[in-house]
BAPA-184709 format. One record per atom (N, C-alpha, C, O, CB): residue in three letters; x, y, z. Coordinates in steps of 0.02 Angstrom, whole numbers, plus 50000, padded with zeros to 5 digits. Glycine has a CB too. Example, Ala and Ser with C-alpha at 12.3 -4.5 7.8 and 13.67 -1.06 7.14 Angstrom:
2
ALA506604971650390
ALA506154977550390
ALA506604983550390
ALA507124983450423
ALA505654977650452
SER506424988850354
SER506844994750357
SER506455000250394
SER506705005750402
SER507044997050286
END
This chain:
276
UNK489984854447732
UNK489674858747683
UNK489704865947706
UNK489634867247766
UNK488944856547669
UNK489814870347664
UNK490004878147692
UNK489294879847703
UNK488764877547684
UNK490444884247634
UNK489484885547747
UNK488494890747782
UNK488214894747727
UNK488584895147678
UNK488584899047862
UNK487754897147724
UNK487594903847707
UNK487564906447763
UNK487464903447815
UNK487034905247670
UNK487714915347753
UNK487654917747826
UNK487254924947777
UNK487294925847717
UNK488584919047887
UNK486944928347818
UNK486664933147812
UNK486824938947848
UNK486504938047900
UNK486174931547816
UNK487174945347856
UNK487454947747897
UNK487114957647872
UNK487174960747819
UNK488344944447892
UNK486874959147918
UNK486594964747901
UNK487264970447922
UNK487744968547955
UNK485814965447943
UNK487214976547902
UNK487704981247934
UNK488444978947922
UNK488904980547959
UNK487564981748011
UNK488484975547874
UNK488974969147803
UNK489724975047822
UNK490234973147850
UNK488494969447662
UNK489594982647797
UNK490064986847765
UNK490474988947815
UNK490764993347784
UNK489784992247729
UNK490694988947864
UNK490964992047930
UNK491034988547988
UNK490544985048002
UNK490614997147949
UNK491634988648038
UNK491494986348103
UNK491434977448108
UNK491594972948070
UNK490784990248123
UNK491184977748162
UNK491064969548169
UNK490584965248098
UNK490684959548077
UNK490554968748250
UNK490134969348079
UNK489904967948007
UNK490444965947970
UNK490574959947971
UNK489574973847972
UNK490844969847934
UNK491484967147920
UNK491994961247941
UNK492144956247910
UNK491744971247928
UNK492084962247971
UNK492544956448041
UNK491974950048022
UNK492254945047998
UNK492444960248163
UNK491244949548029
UNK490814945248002
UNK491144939547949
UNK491444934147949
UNK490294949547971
UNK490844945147898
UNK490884944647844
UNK491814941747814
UNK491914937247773
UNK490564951747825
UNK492074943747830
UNK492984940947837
UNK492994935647873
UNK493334931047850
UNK493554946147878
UNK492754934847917
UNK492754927847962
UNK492424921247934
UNK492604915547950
UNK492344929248030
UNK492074922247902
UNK491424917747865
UNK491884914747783
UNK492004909247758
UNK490504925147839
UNK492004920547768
UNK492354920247696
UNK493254914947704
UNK493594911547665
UNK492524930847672
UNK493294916947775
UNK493984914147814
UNK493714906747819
UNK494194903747795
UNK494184918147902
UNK493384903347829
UNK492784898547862
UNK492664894347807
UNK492634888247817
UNK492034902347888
UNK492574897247738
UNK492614895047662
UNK491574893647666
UNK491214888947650
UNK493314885247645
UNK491424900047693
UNK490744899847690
UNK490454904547653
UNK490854908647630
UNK490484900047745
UNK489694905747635
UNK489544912047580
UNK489194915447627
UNK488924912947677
UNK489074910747505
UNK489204920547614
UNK489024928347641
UNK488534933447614
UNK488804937547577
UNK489594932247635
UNK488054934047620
UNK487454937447596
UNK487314944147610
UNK486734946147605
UNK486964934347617
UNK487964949547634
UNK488184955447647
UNK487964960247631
UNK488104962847577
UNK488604956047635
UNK487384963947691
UNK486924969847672
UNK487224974647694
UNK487764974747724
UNK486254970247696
UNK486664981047671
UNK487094988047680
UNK486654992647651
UNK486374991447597
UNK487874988647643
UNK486554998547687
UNK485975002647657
UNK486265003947582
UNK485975003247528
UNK485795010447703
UNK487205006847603
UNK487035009447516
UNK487775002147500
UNK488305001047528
UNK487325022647485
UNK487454999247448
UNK487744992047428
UNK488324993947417
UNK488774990747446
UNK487464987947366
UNK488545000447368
UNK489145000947344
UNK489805001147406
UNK490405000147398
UNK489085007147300
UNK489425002947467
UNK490194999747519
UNK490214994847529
UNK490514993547580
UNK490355001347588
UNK489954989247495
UNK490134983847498
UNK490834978747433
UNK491154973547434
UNK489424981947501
UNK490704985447378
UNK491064982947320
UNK491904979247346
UNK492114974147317
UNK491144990247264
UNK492334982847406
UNK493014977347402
UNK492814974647412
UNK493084971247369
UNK493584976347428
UNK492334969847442
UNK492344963047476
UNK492134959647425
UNK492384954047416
UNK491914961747540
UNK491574962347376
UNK491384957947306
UNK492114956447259
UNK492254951547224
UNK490764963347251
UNK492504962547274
UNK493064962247228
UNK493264956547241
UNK493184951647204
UNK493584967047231
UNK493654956747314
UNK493744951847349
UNK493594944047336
UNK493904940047302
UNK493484953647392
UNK493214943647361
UNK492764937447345
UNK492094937347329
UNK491574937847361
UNK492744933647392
UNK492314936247242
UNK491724936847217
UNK491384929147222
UNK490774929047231
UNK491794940047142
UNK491634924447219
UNK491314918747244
UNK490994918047296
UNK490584913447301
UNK491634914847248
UNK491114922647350
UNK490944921047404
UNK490424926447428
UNK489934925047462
UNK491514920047442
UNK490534931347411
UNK489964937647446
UNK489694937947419
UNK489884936547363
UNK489984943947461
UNK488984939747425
UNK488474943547374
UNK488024949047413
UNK487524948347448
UNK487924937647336
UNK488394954347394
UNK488144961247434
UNK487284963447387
UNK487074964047329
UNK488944969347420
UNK487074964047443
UNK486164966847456
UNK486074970347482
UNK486234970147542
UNK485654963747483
UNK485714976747449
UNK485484982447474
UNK485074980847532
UNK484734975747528
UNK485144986147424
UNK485034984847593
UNK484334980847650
UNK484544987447694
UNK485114988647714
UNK484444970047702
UNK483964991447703
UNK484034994947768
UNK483414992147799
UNK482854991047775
UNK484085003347766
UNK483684991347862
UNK483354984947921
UNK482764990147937
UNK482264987347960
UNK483964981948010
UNK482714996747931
UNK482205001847970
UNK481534998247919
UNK480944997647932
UNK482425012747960
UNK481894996547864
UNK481114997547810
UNK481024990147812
UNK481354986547774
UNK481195001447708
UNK480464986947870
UNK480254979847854
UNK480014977247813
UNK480154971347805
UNK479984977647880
UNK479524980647767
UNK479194980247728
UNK479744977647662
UNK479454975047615
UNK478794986547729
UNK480364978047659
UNK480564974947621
UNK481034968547634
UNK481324965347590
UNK480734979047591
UNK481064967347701
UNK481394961547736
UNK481174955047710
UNK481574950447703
UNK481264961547810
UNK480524954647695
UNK480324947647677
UNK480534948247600
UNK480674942647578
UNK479454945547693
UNK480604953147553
UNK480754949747514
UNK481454949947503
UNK481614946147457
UNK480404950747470
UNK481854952447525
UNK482654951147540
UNK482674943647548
UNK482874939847504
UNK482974955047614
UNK482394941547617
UNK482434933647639
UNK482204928447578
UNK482574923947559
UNK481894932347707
UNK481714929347558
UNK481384925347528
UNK481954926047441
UNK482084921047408
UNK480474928047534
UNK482134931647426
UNK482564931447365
UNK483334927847391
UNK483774928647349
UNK482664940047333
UNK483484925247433
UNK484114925247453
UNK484024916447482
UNK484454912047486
UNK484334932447513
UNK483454916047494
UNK483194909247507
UNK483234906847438
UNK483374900847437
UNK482444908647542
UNK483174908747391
UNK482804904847335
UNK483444905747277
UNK483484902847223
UNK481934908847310
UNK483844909647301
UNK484634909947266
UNK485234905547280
UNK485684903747241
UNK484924916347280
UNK485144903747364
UNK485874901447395
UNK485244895347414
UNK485444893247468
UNK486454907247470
UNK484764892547401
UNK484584886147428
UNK484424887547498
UNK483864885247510
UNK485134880747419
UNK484734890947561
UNK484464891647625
UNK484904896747654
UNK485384898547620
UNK484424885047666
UNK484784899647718
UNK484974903547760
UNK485344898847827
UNK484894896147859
UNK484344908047775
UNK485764897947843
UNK486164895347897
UNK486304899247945
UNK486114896947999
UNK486704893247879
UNK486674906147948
UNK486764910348021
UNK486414916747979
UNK486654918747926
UNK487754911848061
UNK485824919448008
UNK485724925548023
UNK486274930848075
UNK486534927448119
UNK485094924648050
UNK486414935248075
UNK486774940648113
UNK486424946248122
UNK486774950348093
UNK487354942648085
UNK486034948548141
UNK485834954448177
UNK486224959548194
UNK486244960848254
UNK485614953048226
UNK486664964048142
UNK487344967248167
UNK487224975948150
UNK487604980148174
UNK488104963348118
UNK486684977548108
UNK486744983348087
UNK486494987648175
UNK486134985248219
UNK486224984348008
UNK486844994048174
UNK486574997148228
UNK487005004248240
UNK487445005848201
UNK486594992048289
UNK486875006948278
UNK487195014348326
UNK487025015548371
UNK486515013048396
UNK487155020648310
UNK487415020048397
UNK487185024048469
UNK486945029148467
UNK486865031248409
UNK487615025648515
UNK486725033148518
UNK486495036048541
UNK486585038448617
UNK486475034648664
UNK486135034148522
UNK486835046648627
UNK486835048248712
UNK486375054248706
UNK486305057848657
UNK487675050448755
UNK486045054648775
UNK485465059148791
UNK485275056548874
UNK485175050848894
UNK484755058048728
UNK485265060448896
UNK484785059348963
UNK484095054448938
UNK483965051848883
UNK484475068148996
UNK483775054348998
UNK483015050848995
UNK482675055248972
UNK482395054348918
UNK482665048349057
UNK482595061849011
UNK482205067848992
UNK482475072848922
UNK482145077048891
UNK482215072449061
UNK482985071248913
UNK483245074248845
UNK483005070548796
UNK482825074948758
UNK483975074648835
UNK482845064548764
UNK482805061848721
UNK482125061948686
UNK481725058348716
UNK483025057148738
UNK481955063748653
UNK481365064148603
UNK481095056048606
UNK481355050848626
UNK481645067048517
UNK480525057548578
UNK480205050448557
UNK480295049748488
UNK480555044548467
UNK479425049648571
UNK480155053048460
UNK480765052548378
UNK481375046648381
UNK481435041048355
UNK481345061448367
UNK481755050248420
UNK482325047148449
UNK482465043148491
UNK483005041248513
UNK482595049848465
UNK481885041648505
UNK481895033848544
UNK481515029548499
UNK481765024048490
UNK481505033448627
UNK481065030548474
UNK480815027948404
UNK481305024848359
UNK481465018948353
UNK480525033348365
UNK481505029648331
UNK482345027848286
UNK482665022448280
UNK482715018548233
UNK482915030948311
UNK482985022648360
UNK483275017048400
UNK483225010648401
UNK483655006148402
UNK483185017548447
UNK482465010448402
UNK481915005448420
UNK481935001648353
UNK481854995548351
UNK481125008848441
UNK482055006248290
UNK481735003848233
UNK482355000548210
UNK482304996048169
UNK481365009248184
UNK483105002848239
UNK483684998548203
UNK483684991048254
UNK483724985348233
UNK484595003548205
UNK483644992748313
UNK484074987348351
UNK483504983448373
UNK483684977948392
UNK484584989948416
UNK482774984448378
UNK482284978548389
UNK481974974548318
UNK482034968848296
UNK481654981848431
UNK481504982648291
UNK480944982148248
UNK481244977848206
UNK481014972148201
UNK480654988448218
UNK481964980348157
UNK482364977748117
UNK482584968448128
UNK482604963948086
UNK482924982848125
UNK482724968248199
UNK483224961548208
UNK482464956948227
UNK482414951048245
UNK484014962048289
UNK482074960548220
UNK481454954548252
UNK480974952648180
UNK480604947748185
UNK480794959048329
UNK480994956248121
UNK480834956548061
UNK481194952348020
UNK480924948547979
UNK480874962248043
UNK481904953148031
UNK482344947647989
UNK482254942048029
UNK481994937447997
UNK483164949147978
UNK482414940448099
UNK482014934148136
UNK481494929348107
UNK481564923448091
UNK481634936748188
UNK481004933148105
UNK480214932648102
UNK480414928447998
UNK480204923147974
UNK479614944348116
UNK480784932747971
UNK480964928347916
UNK481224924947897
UNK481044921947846
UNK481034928947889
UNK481844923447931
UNK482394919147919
UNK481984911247938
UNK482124905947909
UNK483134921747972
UNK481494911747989
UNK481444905448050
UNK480954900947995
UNK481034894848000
UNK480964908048149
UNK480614902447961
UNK480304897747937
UNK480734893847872
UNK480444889447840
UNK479634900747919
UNK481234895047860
UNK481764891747824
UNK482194887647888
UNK482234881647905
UNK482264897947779
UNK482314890147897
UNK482874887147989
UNK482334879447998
UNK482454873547983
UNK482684895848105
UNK481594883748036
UNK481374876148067
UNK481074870647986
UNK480684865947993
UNK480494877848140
UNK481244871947945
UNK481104867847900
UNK481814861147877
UNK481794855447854
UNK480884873247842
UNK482404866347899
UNK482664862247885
UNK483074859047959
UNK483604856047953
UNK482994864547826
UNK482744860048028
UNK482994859048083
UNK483564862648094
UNK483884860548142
UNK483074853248091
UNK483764866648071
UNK484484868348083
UNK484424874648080
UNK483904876848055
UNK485024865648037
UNK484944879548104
UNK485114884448104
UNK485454891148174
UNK485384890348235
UNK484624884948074
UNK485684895148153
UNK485964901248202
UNK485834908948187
UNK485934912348137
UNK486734900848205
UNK485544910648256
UNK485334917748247
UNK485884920148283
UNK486034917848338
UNK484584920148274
UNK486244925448252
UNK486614929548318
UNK486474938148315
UNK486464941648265
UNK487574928248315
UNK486374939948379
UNK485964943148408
UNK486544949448458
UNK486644949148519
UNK485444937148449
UNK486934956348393
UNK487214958248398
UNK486964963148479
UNK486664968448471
UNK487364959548336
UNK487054961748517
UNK486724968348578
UNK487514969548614
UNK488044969948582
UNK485914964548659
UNK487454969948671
UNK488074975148703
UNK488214975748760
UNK487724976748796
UNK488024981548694
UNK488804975648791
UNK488904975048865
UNK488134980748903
UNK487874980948959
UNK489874978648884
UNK488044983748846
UNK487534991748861
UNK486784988148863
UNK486274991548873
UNK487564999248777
UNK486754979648851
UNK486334974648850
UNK486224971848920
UNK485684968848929
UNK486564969948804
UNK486654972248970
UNK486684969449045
UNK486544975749079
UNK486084975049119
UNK487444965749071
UNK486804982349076
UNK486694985549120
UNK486734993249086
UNK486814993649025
UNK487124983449176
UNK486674998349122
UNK486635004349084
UNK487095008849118
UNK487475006849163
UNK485935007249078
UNK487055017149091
UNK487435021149153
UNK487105029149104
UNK486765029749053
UNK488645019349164
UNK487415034049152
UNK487145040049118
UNK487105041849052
UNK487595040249018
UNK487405044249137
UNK486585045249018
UNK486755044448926
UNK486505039448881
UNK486235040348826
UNK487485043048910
UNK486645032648919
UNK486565027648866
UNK485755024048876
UNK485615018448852
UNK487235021548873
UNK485275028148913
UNK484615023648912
UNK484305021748868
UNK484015016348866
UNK484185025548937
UNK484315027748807
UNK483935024348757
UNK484235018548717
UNK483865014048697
UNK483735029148714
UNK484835018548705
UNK485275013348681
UNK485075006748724
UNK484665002348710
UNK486075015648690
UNK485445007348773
UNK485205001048835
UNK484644998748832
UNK484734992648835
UNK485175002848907
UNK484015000048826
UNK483424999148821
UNK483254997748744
UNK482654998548733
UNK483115004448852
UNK483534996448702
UNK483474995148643
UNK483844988148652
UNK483674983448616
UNK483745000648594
UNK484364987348701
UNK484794981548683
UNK484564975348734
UNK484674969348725
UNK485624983548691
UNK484194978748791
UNK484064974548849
UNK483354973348796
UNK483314967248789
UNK484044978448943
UNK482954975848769
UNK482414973148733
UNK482504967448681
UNK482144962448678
UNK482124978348702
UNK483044968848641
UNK483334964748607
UNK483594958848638
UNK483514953548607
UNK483744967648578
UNK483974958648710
UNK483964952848753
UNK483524950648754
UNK483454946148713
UNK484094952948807
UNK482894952448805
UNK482244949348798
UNK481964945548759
UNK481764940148781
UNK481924952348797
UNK481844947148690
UNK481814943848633
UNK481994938048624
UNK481624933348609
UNK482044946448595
UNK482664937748635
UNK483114934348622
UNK483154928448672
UNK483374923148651
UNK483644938348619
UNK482954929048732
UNK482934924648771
UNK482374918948775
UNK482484912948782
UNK482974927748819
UNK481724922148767
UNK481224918648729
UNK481414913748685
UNK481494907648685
UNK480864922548694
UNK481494920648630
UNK481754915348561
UNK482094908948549
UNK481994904348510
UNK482154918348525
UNK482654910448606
UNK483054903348607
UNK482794897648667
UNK482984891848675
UNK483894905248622
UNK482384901048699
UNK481814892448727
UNK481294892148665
UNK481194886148674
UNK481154893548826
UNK480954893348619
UNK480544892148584
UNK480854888648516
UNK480524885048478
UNK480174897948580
UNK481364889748509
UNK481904887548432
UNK482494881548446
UNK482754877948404
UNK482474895648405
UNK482604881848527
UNK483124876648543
UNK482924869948527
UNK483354865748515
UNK483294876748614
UNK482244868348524
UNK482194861948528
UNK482104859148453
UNK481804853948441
UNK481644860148577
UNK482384863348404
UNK481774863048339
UNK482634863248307
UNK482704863348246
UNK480924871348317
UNK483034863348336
UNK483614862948304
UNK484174870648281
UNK484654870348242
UNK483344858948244
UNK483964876048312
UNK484254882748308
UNK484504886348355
UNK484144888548400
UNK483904886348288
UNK484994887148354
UNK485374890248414
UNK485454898748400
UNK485584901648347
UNK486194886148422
UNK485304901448471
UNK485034909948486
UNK485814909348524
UNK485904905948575
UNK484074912648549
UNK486354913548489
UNK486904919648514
UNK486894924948530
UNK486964928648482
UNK487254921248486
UNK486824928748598
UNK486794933048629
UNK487474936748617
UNK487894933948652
UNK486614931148689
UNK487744941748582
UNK488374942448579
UNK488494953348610
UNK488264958448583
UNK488604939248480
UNK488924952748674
UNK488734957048726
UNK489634959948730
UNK490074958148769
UNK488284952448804
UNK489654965548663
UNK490374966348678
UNK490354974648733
UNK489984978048768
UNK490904966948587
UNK491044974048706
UNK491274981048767
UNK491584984348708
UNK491464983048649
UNK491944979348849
UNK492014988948730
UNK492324993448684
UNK492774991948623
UNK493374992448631
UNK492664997048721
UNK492554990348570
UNK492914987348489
UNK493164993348467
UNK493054998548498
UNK492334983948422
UNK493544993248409
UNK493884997848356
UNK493384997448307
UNK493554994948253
UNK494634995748327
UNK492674999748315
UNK492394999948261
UNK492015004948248
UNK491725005648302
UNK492134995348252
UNK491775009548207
UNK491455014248193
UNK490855016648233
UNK490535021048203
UNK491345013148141
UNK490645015248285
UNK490215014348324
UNK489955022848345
UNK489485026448330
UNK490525009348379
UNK490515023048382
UNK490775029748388
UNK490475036748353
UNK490165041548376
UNK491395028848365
UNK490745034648285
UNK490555041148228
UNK489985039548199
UNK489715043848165
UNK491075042648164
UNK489705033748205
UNK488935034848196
UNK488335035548269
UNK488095030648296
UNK488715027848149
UNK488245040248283
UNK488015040748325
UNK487565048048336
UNK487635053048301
UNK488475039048360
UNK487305047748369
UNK486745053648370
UNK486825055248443
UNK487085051448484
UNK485895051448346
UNK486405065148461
UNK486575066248522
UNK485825071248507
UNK485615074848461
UNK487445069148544
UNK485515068648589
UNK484905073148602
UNK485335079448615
UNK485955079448620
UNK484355070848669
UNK484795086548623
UNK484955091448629
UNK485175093848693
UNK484745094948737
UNK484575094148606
UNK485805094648705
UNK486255096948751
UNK485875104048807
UNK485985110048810
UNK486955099448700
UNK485555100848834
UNK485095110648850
UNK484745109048927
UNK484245111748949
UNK484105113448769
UNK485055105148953
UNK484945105349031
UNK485445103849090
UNK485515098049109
UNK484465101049044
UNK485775108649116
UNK486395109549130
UNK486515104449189
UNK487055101949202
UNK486545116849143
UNK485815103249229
UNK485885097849282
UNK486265091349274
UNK486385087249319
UNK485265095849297
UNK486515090649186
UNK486465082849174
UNK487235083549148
UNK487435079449107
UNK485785079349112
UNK487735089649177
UNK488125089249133
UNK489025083449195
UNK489575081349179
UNK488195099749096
UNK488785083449234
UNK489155078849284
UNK488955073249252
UNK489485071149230
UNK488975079049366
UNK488555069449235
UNK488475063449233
UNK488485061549162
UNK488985058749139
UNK487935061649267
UNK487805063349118
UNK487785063349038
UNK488255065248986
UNK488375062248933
UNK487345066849021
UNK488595072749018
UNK489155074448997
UNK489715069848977
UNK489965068948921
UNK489335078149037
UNK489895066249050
UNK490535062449047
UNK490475058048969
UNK490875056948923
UNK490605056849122
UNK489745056148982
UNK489655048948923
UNK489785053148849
UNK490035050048801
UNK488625044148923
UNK489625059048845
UNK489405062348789
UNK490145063748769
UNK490245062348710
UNK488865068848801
UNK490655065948801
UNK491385066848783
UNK491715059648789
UNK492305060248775
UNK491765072448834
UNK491645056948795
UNK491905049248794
UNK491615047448702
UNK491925046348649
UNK491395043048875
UNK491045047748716
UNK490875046148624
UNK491175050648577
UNK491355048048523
UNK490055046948601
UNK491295057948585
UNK491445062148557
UNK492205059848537
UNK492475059248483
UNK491285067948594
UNK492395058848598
UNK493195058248581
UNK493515051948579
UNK494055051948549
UNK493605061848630
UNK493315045948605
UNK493615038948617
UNK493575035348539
UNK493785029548535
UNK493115034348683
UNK493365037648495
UNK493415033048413
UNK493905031948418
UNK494175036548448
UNK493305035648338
UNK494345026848401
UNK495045024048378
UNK495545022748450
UNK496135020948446
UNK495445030248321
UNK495275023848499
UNK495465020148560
UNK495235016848580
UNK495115017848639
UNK495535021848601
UNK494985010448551
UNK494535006448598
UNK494825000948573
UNK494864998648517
UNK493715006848595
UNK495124998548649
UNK495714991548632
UNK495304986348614
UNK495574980848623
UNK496234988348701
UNK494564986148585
UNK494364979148558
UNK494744978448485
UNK495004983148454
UNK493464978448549
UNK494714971248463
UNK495084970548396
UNK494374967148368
UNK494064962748400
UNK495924965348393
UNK494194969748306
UNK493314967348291
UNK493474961248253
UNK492944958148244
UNK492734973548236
UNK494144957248219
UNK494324953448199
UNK494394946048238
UNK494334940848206
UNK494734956348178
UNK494534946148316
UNK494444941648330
UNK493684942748412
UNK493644939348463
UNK495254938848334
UNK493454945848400
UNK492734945748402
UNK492314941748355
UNK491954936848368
UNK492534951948394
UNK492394943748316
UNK491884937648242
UNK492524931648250
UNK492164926648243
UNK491814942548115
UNK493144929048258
UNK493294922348285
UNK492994919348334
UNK492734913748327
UNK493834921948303
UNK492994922548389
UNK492664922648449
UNK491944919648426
UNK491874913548430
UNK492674930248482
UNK491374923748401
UNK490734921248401
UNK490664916448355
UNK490154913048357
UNK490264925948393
UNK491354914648282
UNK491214908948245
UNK491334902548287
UNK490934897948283
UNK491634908948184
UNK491974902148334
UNK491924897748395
UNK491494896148419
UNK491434890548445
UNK492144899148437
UNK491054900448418
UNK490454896848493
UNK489924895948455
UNK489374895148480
UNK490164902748572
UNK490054896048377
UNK489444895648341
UNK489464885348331
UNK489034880948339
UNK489524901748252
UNK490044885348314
UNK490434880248304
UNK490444873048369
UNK490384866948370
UNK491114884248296
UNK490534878748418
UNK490284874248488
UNK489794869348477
UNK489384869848432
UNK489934878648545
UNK489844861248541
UNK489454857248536
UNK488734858548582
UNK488194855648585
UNK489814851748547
UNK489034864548614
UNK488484866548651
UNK488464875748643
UNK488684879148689
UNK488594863348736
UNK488284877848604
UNK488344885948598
UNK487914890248664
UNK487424888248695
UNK487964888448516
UNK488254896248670
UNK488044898048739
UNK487344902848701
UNK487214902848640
UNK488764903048796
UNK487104905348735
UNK486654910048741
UNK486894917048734
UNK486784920548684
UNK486344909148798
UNK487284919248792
UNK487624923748792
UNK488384923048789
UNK488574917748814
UNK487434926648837
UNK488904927248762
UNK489574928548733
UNK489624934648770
UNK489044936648772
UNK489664929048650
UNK490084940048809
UNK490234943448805
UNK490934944748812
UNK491294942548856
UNK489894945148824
UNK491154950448742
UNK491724950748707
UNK492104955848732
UNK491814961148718
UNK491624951348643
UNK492654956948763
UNK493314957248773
UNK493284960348868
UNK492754963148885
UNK493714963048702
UNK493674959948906
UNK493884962448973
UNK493444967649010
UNK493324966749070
UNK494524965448965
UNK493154974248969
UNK492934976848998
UNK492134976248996
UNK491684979349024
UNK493224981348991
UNK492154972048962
UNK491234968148960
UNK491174964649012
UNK490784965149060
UNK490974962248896
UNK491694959848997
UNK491504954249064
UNK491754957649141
UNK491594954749193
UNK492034945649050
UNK492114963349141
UNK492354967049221
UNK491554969649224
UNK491214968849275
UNK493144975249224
UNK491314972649169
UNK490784978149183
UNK490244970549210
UNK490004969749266
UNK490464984649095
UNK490214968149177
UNK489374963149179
UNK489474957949241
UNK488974955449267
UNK489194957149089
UNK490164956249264
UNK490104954249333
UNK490074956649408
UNK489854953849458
UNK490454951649335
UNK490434964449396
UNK490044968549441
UNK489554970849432
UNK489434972649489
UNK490244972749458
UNK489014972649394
UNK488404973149382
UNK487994968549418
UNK487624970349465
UNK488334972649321
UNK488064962349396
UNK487904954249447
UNK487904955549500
UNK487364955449530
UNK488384947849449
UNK488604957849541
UNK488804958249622
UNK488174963749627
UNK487654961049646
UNK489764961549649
UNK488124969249617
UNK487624973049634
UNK486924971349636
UNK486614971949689
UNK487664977349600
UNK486604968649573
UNK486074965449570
UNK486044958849633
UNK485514957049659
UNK486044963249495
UNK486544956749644
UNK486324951349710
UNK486404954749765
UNK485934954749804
UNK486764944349721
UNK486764956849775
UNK486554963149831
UNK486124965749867
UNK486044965249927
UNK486574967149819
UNK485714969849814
UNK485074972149818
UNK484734966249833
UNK484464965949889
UNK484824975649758
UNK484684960349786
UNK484084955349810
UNK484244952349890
UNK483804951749933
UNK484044948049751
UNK485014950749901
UNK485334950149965
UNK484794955350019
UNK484254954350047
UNK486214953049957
UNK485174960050015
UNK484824965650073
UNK484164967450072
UNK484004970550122
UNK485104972250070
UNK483634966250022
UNK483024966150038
UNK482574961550019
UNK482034962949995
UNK482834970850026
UNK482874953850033
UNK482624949450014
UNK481994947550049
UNK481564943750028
UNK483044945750012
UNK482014952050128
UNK481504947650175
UNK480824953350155
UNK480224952350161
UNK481804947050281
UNK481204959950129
UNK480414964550119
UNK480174960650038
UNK479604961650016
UNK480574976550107
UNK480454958150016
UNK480214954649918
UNK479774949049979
UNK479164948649977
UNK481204948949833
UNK480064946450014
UNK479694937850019
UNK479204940450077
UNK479124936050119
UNK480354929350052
UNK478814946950091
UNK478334944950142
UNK477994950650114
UNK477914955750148
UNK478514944150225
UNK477774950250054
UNK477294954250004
UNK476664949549994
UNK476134951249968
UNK477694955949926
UNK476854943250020
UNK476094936349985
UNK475534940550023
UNK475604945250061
UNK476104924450025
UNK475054937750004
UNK474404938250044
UNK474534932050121
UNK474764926350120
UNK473644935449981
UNK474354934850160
UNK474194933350233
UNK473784925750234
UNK473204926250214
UNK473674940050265
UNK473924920750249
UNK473524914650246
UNK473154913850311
UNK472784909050320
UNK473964908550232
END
């Protein structure tokens, strides 16, 4: 029997690639987007198969009734996707709380709102898949990208919970942790105010890398969404996915470091107890 899938951030990027993959799959597609009308080729497309919905993820207050109209149209929800999002570069001390706010409100507030709605359809009918768009920028961080990182490592968190509390009830939690795609990522993006020169060795680098790297980034977002329909498909789906070479180079040296550290000061961590 084909899915419903629900896929936020529908119009662009891996949203797209989604949404094509699903439709590839001979499944229906519930394809959001702040403004609907970039969604019209794909309706052209397949009008049997898509049905594009207005939804910006910032405004929760209208999430439940998105879910609940889309529940009560397609019979149930099968894969949630958690995909709408952007970046953001700024130092720690550059970044506004505005602007860490912001952040907060696409890549947590948003993916924990559609969660929070999708699940009581899921555990009713035992079944179901959340996938849980975050980012190699989800394992580890570097200059520039804290507020991002910290939006995505929160979104991990979440997520890790989520899938001991939902595994047993019949729903599987996809951690999906790419690296550099061909997708718009890039040009949507925001930049704190450039105005402290200490940060320009380090923040800098990240800040001209976003500026200029759009349309060089050897990910292909087409078999990324193969990739996560695979492991959706799996008899055992993983937790975490991370998508293409320089995710998995970045997130296993990350590892080596993190054991490291616990390596070399393992004996000052283990003689912190109280004194018996």
């Amino acid at each position: 029997m084909s899915k419903v899938w629900l896929v936020t951030g529908a119009n662009s990027g891996f949203g797209r690639a989604f949404v094509e993959a699903a439709v590839g799959a001979g499944d229906v597609v519930v394809a959001t987007a702040r403004r609907v009308g970039s969604l019209d080729d794909l309706v052209a497309a397949h009008p049997d198969q898509v049905d594009a919905v207005a939804l910006d993820v910032t405004d929760t207050a209208a999430i439940d009734a998105v879910v609940r109209d889309v529940a009560e149209r397609h019979g149930r929800i099968d894969v949630l996707v958690n995909n709408a999002g952007r970046t953001h570069v700024g130092s720690v001390e550059e970044t506004g709380d505005a602007e860490l706010r912001s952040l907060f409100d696409v890549h947590v507030f948003g993916p924990w709102a559609l969660t929070r709605a999708v699940l009581p359809h899921m555990r009713a009918r035992r079944s179901g898949a959340i996938v849980q768009l975050s980012s190699v920028g989800g394992q580890m961080s570097m200059a520039g990208f804290g507020a991002y990182s910290a939006t995505k490592f929160a979104l991990e968190g979440m997520s890790e919970a989520l899938a001991a509390e939902v595994r047993p009830l019949g729903i599987d939690v996809l951690i999906v942790e790419p690296g550099a795609f061909r997708t718009n990522l890039f040009g949507n993006h925001s930049l704190s105010e450039d105005g402290i020169a200490d940060y320009a060795d380090t923040v800098g680098g990240t800040r001209r890398y976003v500026e200029t790297g759009g349309g060089t980034q050897a990910g292909d977002p087409a078999k990324a969404a193969a990739a996560v329909v695979t492991a959706l498909d799996a008899e055992n789906t993983p937790l975490r996915l991370a998508l293409g070479g320089d995710s998995i180079d970045t997130i296993l040296t990350h590892l080596d470091q993190v054991r490291a550290d616990l390596t070399t000061w393992e004996k000052v961590g283990r003689d912190t107890q109280l004194d018996q």
